[in-house]
N, C-alpha and C positions, 0 to 999 in steps of 0.2 A: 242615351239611346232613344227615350222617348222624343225630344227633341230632331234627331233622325226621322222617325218614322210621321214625326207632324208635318216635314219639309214634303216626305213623302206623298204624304195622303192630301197636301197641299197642292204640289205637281201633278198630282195623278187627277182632280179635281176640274182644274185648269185644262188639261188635256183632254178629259171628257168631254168638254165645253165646245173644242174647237170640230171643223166639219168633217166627218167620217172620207179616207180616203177608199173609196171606191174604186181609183184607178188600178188598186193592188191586185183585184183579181185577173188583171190582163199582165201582171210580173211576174216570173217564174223563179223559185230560189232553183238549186240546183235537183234538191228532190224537194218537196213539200210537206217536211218530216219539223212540229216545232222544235224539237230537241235540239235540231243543225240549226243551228246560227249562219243566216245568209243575209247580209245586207248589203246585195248588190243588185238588188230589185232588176235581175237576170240581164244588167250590161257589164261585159268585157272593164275592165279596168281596176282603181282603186276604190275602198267604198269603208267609211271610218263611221263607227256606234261608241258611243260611252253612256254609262246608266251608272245604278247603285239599285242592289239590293238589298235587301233585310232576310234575313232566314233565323228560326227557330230550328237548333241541332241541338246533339249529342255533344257534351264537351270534348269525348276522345270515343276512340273503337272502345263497343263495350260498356262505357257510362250510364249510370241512369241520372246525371246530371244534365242540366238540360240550361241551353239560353240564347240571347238574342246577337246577332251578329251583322255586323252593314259589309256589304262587298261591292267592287267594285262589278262591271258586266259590259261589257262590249267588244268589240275587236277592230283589229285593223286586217284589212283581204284585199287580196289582188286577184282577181276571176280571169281567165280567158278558159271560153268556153266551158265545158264541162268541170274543171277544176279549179280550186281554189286553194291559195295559199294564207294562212292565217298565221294570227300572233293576238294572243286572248290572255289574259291574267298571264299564268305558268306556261305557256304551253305555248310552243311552236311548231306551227304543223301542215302539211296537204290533206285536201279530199277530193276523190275525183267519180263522176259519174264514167261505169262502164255498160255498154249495151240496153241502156236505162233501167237497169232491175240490179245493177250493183254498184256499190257504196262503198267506194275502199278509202281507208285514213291510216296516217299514221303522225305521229305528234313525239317530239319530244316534254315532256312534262318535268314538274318536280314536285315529289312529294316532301310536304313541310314538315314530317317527324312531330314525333311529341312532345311535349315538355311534362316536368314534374308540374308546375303552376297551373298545368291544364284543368286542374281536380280541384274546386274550391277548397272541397272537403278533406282534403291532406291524402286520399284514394293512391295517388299515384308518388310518395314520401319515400325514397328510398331505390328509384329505377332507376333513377336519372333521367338526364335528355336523349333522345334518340335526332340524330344528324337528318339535316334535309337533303333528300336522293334525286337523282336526275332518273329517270326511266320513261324508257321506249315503249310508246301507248301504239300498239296493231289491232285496226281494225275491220270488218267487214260486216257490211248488210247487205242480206239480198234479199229483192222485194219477190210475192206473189206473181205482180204485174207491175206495169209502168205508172199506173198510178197508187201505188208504193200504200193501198190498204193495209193489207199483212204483209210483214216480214221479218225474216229470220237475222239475229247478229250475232257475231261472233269476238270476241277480244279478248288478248295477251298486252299484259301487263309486266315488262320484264325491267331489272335494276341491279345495283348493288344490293339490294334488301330482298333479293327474293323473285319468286314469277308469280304471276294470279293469272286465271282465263276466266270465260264464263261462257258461258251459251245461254240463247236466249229468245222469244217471239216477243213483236209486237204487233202494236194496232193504233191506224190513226182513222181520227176520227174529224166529219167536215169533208166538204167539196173544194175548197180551194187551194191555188197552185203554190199560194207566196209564203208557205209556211207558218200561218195562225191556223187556229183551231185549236187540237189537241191529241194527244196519242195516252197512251197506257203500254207497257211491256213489263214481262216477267223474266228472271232472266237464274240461273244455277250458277251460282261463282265454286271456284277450285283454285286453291293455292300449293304451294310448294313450303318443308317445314320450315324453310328460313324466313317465308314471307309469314308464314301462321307465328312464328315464336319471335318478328320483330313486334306486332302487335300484340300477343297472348301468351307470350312466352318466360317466363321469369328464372334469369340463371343462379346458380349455387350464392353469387356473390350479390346481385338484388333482393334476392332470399334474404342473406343474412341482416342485408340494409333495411327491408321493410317490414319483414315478419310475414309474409306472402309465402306459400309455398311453394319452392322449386317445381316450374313446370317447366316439361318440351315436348311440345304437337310434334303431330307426324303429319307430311301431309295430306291433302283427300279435301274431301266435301268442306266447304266455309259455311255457306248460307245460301237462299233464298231471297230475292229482292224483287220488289215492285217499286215502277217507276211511274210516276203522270205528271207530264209537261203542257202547260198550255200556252198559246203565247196568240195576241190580238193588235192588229195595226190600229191605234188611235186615232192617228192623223197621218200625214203626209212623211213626217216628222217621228211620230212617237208611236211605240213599242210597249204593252205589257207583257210581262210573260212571268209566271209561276210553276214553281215543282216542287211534287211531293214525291218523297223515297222512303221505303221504307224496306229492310234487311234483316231476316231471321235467324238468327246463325244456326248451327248443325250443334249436335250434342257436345263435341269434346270442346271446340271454342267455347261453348257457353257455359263450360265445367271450370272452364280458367279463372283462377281469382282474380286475376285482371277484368272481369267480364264481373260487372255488377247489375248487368242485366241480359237478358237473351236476344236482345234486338237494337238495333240502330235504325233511328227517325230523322229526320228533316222535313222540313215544309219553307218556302219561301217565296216571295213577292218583288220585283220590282219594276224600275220603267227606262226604257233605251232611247236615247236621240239620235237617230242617224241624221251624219251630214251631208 
């Protein structure tokens, strides 16, 4: 890992070096949100990014274990006009701008389930594995104005495993149109008890596996999350971008023996080459 993050901090070194793209402020992504991944510097067509990032997380929902992880980061999109078709890590998906103040997506995703090996500390001895899910990511933003300051999002999260929603504001912050600078948003998640008792839920028969005590959430309130995305054109070329999350959960999650602490963190770093 170390060896990772030296490649990194080598790359991003080099990158600084090279001449500031100034022509970015005359490109438009489709909204000017860094969180959207737009790398069609607002022309119609094809438009391909690949990076690696490093993030410091949570080992699983609920851990207070904690460590360093490289991921990949970019996508491949096809833009005409206002919408965009993508295909990113998991997830295959549209977004499309309507009357410039809304933001509709939707995506198929997969979520990668847990493993017992997820927990150094032997934490998770006894669940077992939980299966990787396909679900259908719905969602909507709708800004204040057209230049997408404030505004409000909205998203369901539906699967074999369950439903989550969330509601939520945010706020970007910066004058420009191509998608760096930075945003901040807060946002209220709400699950359903199949989705609470795949992450926090322990049956009669995990019970007897792990010595954890039989639990089953009902559903309602999860947590509390704040998100800060920031992302900066280097060059012509080259992409930083970083995010930090952070997720409080609601009293009866964080009562879960499965829940070795009340909150999920992440923070991470990387850098994108578009072609």
């Amino acid at each position: 890992m170390k060896s990772i993050a030296n490649v990194l901090l080598a790359v991003l070194l080099l990158v600084l070096a090279s001449p500031s793209a100034s022509a970015q402020d005359q490109r438009s992504g489709v909204v000017p949100l860094p969180s959207v991944d737009d790398f069609t510097r607002g022309q119609d067509g094809w438009a391909f990014a690949l990076g690696l990032g490093v993030e410091y997380e949570s080992a699983y929902e609920g851990s207070d274990e904690f460590g360093f992880e490289a991921t990949p980061a970019g996508a491949v999109q096809w833009r005409r006009g206002n919408d965009v078709f993508y295909w990113a890590g998991e997830a295959l998906g549209w977004r499309g701008l309507r009357s410039d103040i809304w933001l509709l997506e939707a995506a198929v995703a997969f979520d990668e389930g847990r493993e017992e090996g997820d927990s150094d500390d032997g934490r998770l001895d006894g669940l077992g594995d939980s299966d990787e899910d396909a679900e259908l990511v719905l969602q909507a933003r709708r800004a204040f104005s057209d230049d997408w300051r404030y505004w409000l999002v909205g998203r369901v999260v539906t699967g074999g495993s369950g439903n989550l929603g969330l509601f939520g504001l945010g706020r970007r912050f910066g004058d420009r149109n191509d998608g760096t600078g930075s945003e901040i948003s807060v946002v209220a998640v709400f699950h359903d008890s199949k989705y609470a008792n795949k992450d926090f839920g322990v049956t009669a028969a995990q019970s007897a596996a792990s010595g954890l005590a039989e639990t089953d959430l009902d559903g309602g309130f999860r947590s509390i999350g704040f998100n800060y995305n920031y992302r900066m054109q280097l060059s012509e070329k080259w992409q930083l971008f970083g995010e930090a999350v952070y997720e409080r959960y609601g009293s009866d999650v964080a009562d879960s023996p499965i829940a070795r602490s009340d909150y999920e963190a992440e923070i991470g770093v990387g850098l994108i080459y578009i072609f």
